[in-house]
N, C-alpha and C positions, 0 to 999 in steps of 0.2 A: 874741836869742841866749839859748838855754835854758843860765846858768851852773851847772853843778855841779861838783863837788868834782874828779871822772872820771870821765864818761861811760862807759857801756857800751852798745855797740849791737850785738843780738842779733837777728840772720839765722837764718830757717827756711823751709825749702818747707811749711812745716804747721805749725800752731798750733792745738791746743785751746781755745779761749776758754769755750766754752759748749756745750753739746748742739746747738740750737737753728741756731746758725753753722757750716754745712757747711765749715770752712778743713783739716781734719787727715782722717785716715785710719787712723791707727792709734797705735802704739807711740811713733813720732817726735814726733807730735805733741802726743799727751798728756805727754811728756815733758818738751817744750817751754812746753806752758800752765803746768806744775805749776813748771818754771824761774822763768816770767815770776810767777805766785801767789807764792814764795818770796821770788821778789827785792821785790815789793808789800809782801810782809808783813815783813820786815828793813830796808825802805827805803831800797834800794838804786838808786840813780841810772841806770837803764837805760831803755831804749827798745827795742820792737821791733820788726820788717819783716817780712813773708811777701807773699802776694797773694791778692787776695777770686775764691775759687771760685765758680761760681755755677751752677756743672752737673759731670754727673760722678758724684753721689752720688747713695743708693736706701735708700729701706727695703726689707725684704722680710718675705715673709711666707710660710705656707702654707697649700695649701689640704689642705682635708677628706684627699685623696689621697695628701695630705704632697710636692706638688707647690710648689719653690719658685715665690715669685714676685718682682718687682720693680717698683717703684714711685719714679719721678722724687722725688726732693726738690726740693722749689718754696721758694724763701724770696725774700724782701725785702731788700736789705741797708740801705735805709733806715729798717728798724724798729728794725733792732741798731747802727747803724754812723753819726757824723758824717761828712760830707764832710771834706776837710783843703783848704784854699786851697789851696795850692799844685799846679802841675801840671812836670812834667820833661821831656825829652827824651833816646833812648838810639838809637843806632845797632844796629841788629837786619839784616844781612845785608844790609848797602848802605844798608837803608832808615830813614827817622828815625821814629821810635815816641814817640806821646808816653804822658805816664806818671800818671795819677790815684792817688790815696790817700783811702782813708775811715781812721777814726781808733775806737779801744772801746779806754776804759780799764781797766786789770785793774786793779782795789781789793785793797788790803793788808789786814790786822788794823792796823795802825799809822797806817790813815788817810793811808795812800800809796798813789799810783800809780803803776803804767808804763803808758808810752802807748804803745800799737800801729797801726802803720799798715800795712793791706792794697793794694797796689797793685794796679790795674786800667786795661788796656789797651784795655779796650770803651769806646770812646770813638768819636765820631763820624768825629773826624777821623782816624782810622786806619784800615788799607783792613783786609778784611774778615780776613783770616790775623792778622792784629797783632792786630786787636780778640779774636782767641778765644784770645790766649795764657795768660790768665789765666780762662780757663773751668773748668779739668781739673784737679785733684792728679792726678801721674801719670796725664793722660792725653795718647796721642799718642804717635809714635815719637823716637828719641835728636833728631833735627832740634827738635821742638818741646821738649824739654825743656832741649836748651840755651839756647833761647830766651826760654823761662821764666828759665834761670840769668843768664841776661844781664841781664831785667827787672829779677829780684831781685837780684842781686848790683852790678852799674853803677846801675840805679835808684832802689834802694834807698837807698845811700850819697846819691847828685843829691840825692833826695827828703830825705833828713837836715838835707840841708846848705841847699835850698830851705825845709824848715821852719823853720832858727836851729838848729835842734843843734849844741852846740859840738863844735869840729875836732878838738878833742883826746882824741878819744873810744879807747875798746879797740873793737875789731871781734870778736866770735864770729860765725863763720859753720857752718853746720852741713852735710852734704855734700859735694858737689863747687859749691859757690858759691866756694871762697878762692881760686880763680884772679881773679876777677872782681872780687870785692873788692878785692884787691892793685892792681889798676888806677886805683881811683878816691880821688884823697885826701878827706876830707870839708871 
């Protein structure tokens, strides 16, 4: 069990961490890294949750014409990202999902960290709709996204409580996750 003083664990569909780590989209999420850098750097007792995108994203570019273009972002998340032991299970539309997590800690000035865990449904054992819930930021219609909110929000919390995080945590959840949250104790 991870004792601190009062946990804080901080929920986001998106999370800036890095350039490099396709997880955010925009405003949300640099918002959210720049939370998580803050709380690093005042060493503040938090942890946080989203889920590892792994498609979805593009550079672009133009050509001579000024013709845009687009071009798949390809990455590894084994070059940025630990595994995390742990694995979960969440009821998703009847069905049981089970729930991976990789881990990339965000460094403070103060020689603190928050640890971040990306959840990931691509797993073998999930039939093929499960496995690409966590492929997209906003990708897919209101059915997939609340699907995602399920992962992230029930998931997320499971995954806390399967890593030792203590139970007595504060929840920030950002969007429409606090339904979901509210269900699950840690």
């Amino acid at each position: 069990m991870h004792k601190l003083p009062h946990h804080i664990a901080y929920f986001s569909m998106e999370l800036a961490l890095e350039s490099a780590i396709p997880t955010y989209s925009g405003g949300l999420g640099v918002l959210a890294g720049d939370t998580l850098r803050s709380a690093a750097d005042l060493g503040l007792p938090m942890v946080a949750v989203s889920l590892l995108y792994r498609k979805g994203h593009f550079y672009q570019r133009l050509d001579r014409e000024g013709r845009q273009h687009e071009e798949p972002v390809v990455w590894v998340p084994e070059d940025f990202l630990q595994r995390a032991e742990a694995t979960v299970e969440v009821e998703v539309e009847g069905r049981v999902v089970k729930v991976a997590a990789w881990s990339y800690p965000v460094s403070g000035v103060s020689n603190s960290t928050v640890p971040v865990f990306l959840l990931d449904t691509d797993l073998p054992e999930n039939d093929p709709y499960d496995r690409s819930l966590t492929d997209s930021l906003y990708g897919g219609d209101h059915r997939y996204r609340l699907c995602q909110e399920v992962v992230l929000g029930i998931g997320g919390l499971r995954m806390l409580r399967a890593l030792g995080f203590d139970s007595e945590a504060s929840i920030h959840m950002n969007e429409g996750l606090r339904a979901f949250g509210t269900r699950v104790v840690l």
